[in-house]
C-alpha positions as CSV (number, residue, x, y, z in Angstrom):
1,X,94.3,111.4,125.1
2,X,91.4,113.0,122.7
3,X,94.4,114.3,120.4
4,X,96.1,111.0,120.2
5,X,92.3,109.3,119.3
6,X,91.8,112.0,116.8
7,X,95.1,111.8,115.5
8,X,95.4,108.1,114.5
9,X,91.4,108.4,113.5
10,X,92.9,111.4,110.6
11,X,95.4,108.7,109.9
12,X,93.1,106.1,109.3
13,X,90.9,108.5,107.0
14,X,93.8,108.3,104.7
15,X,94.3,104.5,104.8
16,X,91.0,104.0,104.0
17,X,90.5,106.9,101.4
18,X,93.5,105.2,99.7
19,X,92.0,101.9,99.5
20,X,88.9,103.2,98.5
21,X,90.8,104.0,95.4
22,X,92.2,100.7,95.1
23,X,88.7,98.5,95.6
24,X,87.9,100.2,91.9
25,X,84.5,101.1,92.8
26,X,84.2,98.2,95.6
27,X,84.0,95.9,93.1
28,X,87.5,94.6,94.5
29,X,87.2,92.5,97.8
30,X,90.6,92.9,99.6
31,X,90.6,96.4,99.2
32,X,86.8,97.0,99.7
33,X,87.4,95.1,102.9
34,X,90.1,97.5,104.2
35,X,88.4,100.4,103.5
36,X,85.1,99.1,105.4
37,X,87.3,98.2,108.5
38,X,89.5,100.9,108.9
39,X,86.8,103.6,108.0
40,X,84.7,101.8,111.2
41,X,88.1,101.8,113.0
42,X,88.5,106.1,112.2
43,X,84.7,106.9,112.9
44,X,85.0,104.8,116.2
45,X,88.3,107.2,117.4
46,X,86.4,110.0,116.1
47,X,83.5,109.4,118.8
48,X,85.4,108.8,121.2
49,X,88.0,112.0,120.7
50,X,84.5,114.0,120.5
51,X,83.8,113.1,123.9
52,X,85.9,115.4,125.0
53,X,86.3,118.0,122.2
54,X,84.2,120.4,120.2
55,X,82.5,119.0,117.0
56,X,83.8,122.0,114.7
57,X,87.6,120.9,116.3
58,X,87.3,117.5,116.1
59,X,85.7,117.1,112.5
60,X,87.7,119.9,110.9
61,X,91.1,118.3,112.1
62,X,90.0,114.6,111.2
63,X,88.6,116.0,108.2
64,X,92.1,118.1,107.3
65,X,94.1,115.2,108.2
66,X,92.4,112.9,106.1
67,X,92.5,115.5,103.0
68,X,96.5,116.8,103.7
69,X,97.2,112.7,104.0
70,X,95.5,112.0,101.3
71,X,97.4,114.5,98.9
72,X,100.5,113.2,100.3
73,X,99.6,109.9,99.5
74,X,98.2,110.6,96.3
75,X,101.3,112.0,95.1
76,X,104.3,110.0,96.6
77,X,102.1,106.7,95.9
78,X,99.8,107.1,93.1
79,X,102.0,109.5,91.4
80,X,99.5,112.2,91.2
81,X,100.4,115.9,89.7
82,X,102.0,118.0,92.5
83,X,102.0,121.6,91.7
84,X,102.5,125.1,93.4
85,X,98.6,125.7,93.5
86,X,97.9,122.1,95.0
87,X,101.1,122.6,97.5
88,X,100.1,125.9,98.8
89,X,96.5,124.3,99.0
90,X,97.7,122.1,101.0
91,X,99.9,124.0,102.9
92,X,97.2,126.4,104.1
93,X,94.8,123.3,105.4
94,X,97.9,122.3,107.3
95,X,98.0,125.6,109.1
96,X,94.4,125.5,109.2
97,X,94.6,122.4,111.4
98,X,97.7,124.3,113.6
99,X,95.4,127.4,114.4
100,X,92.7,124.9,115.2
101,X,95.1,123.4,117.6
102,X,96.2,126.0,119.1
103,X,92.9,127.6,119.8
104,X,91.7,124.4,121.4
105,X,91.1,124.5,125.3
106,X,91.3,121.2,125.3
């Protein structure tokens, strides 16, 4: 259940990275008001996925989640460059976050 909680905390590391971008410097409301909640929500589901697994494990894969999502997002939504650098970047967090899975005892 600690994978699942960590897993849709990552996810909500991206929504509200995204809408970060939106509230313009929080000076928008709607967005700034996404961002607050959904960062609370993705802190919350990172607690309580630590409760169970290791700091490093837990904050590296919310953390790599958050960054992977957030290139994804930047680029099909934002239409941010995509290049081979920032692909293979990319690519190696992603397998970062694999071999941090897989080495997990949890």
């Amino acid at each position: 259940m600690a994978w699942i909680f960590l897993f849709v905390a990552g996810l909500l590391e991206v929504v509200w990275a995204f809408y970060m971008k939106q509230s313009n410097g929080f000076t928008r409301v709607l967005p700034t008001a996404i961002t607050l909640i959904t960062m609370l929500a993705s802190f919350g589901l990172l607690s309580v996925a630590m409760k169970t697994l290791p700091l490093g494990t837990a904050y590296t894969v919310w953390t790599g989640i958050g960054a992977v999502g957030a290139f994804i997002v930047g680029i099909a939504v934002l239409g941010e460059p995509m290049n081979a650098m920032r692909l293979l970047a990319a690519m190696l967090i992603l397998a970062g976050l694999i071999l941090m899975k897989l080495s997990s005892t949890h």
